[in-house]
C-alpha positions in Angstrom: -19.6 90.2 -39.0 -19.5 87.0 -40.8 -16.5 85.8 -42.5 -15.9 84.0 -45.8 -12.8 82.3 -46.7 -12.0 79.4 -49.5 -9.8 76.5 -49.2 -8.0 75.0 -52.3 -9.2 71.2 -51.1 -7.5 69.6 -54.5 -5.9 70.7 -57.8 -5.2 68.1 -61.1 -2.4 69.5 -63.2 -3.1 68.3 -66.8 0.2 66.2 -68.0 -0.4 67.3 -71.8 1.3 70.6 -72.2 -0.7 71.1 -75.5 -3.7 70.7 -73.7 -5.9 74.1 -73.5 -7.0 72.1 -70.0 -4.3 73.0 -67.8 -5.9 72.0 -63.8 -9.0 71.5 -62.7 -9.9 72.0 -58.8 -12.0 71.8 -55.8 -12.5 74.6 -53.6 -14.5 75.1 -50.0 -16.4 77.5 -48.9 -16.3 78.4 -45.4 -18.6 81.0 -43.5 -16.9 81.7 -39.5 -15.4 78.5 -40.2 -17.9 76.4 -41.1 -18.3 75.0 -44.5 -21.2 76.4 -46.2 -20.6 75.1 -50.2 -18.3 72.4 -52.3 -17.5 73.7 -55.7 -15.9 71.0 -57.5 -14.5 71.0 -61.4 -13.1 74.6 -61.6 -10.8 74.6 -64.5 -7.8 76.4 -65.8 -7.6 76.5 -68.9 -5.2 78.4 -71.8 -6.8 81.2 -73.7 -5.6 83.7 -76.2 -5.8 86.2 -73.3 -4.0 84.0 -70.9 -5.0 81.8 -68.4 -9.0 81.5 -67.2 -10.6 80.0 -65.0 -14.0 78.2 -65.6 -16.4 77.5 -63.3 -18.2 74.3 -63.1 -20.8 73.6 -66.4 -22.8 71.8 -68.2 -22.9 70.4 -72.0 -26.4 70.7 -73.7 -25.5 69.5 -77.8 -22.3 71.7 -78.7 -23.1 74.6 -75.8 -21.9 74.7 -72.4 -24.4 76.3 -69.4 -22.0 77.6 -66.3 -23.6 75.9 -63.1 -22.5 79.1 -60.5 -20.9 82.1 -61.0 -18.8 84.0 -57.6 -20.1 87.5 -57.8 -17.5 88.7 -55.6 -14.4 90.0 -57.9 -12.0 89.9 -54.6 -12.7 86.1 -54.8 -12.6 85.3 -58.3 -9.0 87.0 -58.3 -7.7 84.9 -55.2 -9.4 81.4 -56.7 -7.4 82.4 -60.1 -4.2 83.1 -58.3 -4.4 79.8 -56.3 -4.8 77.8 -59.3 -2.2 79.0 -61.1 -0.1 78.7 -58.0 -0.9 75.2 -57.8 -0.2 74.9 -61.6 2.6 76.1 -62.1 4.1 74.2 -58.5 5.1 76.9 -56.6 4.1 76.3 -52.9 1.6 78.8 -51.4 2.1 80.5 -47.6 -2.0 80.7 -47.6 -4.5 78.5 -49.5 -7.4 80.4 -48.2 -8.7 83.8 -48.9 -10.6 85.6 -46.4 -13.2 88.4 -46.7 -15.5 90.2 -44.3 -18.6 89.9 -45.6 -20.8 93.4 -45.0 -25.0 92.5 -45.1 -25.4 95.8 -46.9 -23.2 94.9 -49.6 -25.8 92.1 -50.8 
């Protein structure tokens, strides 16, 4: 069964603490180890409902179009707890998240 994991390749902590921007991030995509996708520019960023994290997009006049989405709600959880990990400087035991992927499942 093939495997999926992400690795946290880089993280920019923003150094204006009245910034909305907080980090912005690179993550890999591995599948059995090999890397399969490079998603550079996720951002954390400040909301009324906490922190969010924004995937890479685009700016067309005063709209912005998201470039991906990750379907898989597992991931999106474990990309959002690695940034603010990294954000807030506390040192994390695993960088990667790992997830049996099922062929049914898509």
């Amino acid at each position: 069964m093939p495997q999926i994991e992400a690795v946290l390749t880089s993280v920019w902590r923003n150094p204006d603490p009245g910034s909305t921007l907080k980090a912005k991030a690179d993550i890999q995509l591995l599948q059995n180890g090999s890397p399969f996708l490079f998603l550079s520019g996720i951002k954390l960023v400040q909301t009324s409902k906490g922190l969010v994290v924004k995937m890479p997009s685009l700016r067309e006049g005063q709209r912005y179009h998201t470039l991906c989405r990750i379907l898989s709600r597992e991931l999106r959880q474990h990309i959002k707890h690695l940034l603010i990990a990294a954000y807030s400087g506390r040192s994390l035991s695993k960088n990667r998240f790992q997830n049996p992927v099922n062929p049914q499942d898509h």
